[in-house]
N, C-alpha and C positions, 0 to 999 in steps of 0.2 A: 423831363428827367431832372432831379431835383443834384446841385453839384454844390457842396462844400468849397465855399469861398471866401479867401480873409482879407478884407478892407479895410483900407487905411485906417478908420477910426476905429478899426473892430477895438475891444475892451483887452483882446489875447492877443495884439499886438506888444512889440518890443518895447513901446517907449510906454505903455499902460501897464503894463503887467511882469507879475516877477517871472525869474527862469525858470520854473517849475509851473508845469501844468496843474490846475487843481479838478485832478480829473475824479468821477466818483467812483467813491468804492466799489471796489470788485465786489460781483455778487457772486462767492462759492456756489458751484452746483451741491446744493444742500442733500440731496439723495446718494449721493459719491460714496459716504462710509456703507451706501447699505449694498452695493453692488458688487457680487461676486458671481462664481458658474456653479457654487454646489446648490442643492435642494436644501440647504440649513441655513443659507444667504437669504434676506430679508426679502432682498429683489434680484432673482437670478436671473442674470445673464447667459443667453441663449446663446452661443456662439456659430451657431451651425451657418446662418447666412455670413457670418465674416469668413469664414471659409470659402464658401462658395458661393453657387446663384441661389437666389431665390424672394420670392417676395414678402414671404411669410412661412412662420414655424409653427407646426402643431406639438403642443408638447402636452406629457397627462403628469397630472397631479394624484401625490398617493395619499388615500387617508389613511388611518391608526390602525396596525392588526389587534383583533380584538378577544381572537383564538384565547382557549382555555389552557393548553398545553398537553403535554403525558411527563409521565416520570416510570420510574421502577414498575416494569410487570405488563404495563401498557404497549400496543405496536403503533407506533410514530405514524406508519404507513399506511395509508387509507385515511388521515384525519389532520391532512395538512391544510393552511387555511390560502382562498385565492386573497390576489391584490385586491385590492379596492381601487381602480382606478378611474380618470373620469379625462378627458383631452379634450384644448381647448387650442385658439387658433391665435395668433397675433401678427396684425399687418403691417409689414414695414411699405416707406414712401420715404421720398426726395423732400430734402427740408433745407432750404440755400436761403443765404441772404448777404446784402452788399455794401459798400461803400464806394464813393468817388469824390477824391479830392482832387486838390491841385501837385503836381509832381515838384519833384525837386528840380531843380534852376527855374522857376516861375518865382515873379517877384512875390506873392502868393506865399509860398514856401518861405521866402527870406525874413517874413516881416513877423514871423512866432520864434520863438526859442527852444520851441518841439520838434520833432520828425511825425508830421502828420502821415507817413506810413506808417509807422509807430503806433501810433494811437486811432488810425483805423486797424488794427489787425488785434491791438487790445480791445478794441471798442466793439467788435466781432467774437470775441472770446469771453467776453462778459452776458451781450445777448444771448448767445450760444445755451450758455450755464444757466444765465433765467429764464429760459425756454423750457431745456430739461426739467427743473422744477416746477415748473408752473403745471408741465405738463403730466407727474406722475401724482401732485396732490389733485387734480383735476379727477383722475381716476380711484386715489385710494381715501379720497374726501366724498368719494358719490356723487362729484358735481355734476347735475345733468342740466344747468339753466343754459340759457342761450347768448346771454350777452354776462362780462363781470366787469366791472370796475377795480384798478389796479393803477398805483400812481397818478392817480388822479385823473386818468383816461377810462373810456368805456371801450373794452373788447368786446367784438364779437367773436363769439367761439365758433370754430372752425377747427376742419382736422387738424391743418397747423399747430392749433394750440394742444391738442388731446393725442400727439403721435401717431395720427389716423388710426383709432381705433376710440369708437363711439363709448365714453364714459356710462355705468352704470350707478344709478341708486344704491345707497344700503342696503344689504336686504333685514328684513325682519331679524330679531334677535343680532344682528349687527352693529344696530345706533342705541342710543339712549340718550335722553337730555338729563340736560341738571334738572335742580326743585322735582324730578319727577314727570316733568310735562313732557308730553306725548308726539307734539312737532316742535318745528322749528319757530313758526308764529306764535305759541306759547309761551314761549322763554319770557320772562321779566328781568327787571335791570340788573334784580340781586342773586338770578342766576348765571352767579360767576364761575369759574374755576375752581377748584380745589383739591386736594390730596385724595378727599372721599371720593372721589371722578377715578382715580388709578386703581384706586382698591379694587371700584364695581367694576372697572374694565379687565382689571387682570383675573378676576374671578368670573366672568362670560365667558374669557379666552380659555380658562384650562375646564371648565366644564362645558365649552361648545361641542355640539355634532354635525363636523367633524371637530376635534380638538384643536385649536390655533399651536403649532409646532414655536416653542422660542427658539429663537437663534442660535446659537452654538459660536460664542468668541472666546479664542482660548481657552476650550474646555468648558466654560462658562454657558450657563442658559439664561441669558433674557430678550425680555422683549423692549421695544424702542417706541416709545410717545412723543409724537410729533403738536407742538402747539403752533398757537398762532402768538404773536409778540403782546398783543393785548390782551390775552390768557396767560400769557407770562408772565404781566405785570401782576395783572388780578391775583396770580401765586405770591408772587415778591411782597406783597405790599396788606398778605393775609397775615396778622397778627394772631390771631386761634393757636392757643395749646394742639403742638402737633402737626402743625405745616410747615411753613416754607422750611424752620430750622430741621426738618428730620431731614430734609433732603442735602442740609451743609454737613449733619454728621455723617454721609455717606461719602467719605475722603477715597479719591481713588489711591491704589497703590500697584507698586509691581506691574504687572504685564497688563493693567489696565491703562496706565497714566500714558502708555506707548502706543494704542489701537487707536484709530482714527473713527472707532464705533464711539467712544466715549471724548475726546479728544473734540474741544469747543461748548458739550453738552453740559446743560444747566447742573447736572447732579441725576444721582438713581434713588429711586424710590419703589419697595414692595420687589424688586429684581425687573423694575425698568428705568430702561436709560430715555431721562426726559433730554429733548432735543428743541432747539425752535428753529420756525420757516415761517418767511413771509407770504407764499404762496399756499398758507391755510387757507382751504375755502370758505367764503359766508356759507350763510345760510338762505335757506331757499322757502318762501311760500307755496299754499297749497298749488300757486299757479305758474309757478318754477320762476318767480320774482325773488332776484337776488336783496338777500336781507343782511345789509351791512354791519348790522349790530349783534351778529350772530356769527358765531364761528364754528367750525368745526377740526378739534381737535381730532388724533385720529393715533390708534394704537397697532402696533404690527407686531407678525411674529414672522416664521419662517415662509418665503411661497407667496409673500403677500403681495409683488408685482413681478412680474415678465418684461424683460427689456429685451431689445436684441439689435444690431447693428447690421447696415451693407458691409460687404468684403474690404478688409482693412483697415476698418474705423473701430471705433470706443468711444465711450464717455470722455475719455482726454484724449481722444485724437480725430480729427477731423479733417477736413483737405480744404487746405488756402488756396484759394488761385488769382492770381494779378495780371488784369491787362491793362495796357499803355490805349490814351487815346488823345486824339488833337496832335500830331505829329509830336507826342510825347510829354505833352502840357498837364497830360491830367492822368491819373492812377485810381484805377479802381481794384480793390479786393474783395473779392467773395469765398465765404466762408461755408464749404457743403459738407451735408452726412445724409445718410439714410440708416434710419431708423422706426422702431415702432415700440408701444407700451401700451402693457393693459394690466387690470387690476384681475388676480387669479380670481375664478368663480369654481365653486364646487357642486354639481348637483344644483345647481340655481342656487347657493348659500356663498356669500364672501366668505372665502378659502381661509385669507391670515389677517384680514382687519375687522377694527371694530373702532366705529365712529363716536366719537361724546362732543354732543351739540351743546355750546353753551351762549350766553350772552356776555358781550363787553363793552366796557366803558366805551364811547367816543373818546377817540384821542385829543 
């Protein structure tokens, strides 16, 4: 059992180091603004286990009524149209993880300028958050590889990382790459990002079957583009009549500049709010071999994942628990939820996403 401990010469010792920890950035839980309980919420929230028991929610998905109608002279009656609907199932599981340091009155404790309970129950609340993420672009990216690389470390993926619920593939008419190429091991160096990516993606989404539903903020309908940081840049740093600047003349104002839908996001473009995450997926070969220099951007409308929580928890709420050990010498905290996520599927068709694989620079 691995124990957080701070030795005399540690560097985060008093006599080495300033009074301030220089701890790393929090990682926002980046899917936060899309998480709500209506069917016009991007990623609904299933509330039915935080209520009660259970280990998983069946929930159905409606498509578009497609009925002709009546008017004057016509009987309504006899020529009304059924739902279209289609139920799918999402598994919640136990997801905990710990810390243990040394307790306060241990010389341990005396020799930093922080409250190392402090900063295990922050340092808990940041995994927590890149958990979440990691875990819903996993699913609404198509990642189906087995191991990924992520800060410089190699995962293997396991339920843990996928919210116990086995990620699927794009389905057909779902993805597209840049330059036109047909996979992922296609892409060239010069198929980078760009504005003409939003166009062909928002135009699949309103001509899909079933139709990709936009969101609904504030009365407002769009959809939300999630990139990866090095598809961000390759935007920034396109000079072409008609990129990156169409997306600065789009100034939010009024009850935009206040939603936390648009609030952080690069700027809108065509009636989507472009967004970035670190937890964009590579890209994958024929042989599910993760391809680093490939991304996969990824566009949403309404319905496009399922979340749902154990009884009493959320996305920002989760249950601390601290126990004492060594007749009080050492403190550990563990931070638990029960949870699960999946990417809506319809009729075997992605419900509210649609993937654009691209290639990027090496950072």
């Amino acid at each position: 059992m691995a124990v957080s401990n701070i030795a005399v010469n540690n560097p985060l010792a008093v006599k080495t180091w300033s009074r301030q920890l220089a701890a790393e950035v929090s990682k926002a839980t980046s899917i936060a603004p899309l998480i709500g309980t209506s069917s016009a919420d991007i990623i609904q929230l299933k509330d039915e286990t935080a209520k009660g028991a259970g280990d998983k929610v069946t929930f159905g998905l409606r498509n578009q009524l497609i009925g002709e109608g009546v008017s004057e002279g016509t009987q309504l009656e006899g020529r009304e149209e059924a739902l279209a609907t289609n139920a799918d199932t999402v598994v919640l599981n136990e997801l905990a993880h710990a810390v243990r340091v040394k307790n306060e009155g241990t010389i341990d404790a005396q020799r930093v300028p922080f409250n190392l309970r402090e900063e295990a129950n922050a340092g808990l609340v940041d995994w927590y958050a890149d958990r979440l993420s990691l875990t819903a672009f996993a699913h609404l990216c198509g990642y189906t590889g087995t191991s990924l690389t992520f800060e410089g470390r190699k995962l293997n993926i396991t339920p843990l990382h996928t919210g116990f619920n086995t990620p699927t593939a794009a389905t057909v008419e779902r993805i597209f790459w840049a330059g036109g190429k047909k996979a992922d091991s296609e892409l060239q160096s010069d198929n980078l990002f760009d504005l003409s990516l939003v166009d062909k993606a928002v135009e699949r989404a309103k001509l899909a079957n079933p139709k990709i539903r936009p969101a609904r903020i504030n009365g407002e309908q769009v959809y939300v583009m999630y990139l990866h940081p090095q598809q961000v840049t390759a935007l920034r740093t396109n000079t072409a009549a008609g990129q990156w600047l169409d997306i600065q003349k789009a100034a939010y104002q009024g009850s935009r500049a206040q939603n936390p839908l648009f609030d952080g996001s690069l700027g809108m473009y065509n009636g989507v709010v472009l967004r970035e995450a670190e937890h964009i997926m590579p890209g994958l070969s024929a042989t599910g071999t993760e391809l680093p220099n490939v991304r996969r951007a990824v566009l949403l409308g309404a319905q496009a994942g399922i979340i749902a929580f154990g009884k009493g928890l959320s996305a920002e709420k989760y249950r601390l628990v601290e126990e004492l050990f060594d007749y009080q010498r050492e403190l550990g905290v563990a931070a638990k939820t029960v949870f699960g996520f999946k990417k809506t599927v319809f009729n075997g068709q992605d419900f509210a996403s649609i993937v654009v694989s691209t290639a990027v620079k090496a950072a």
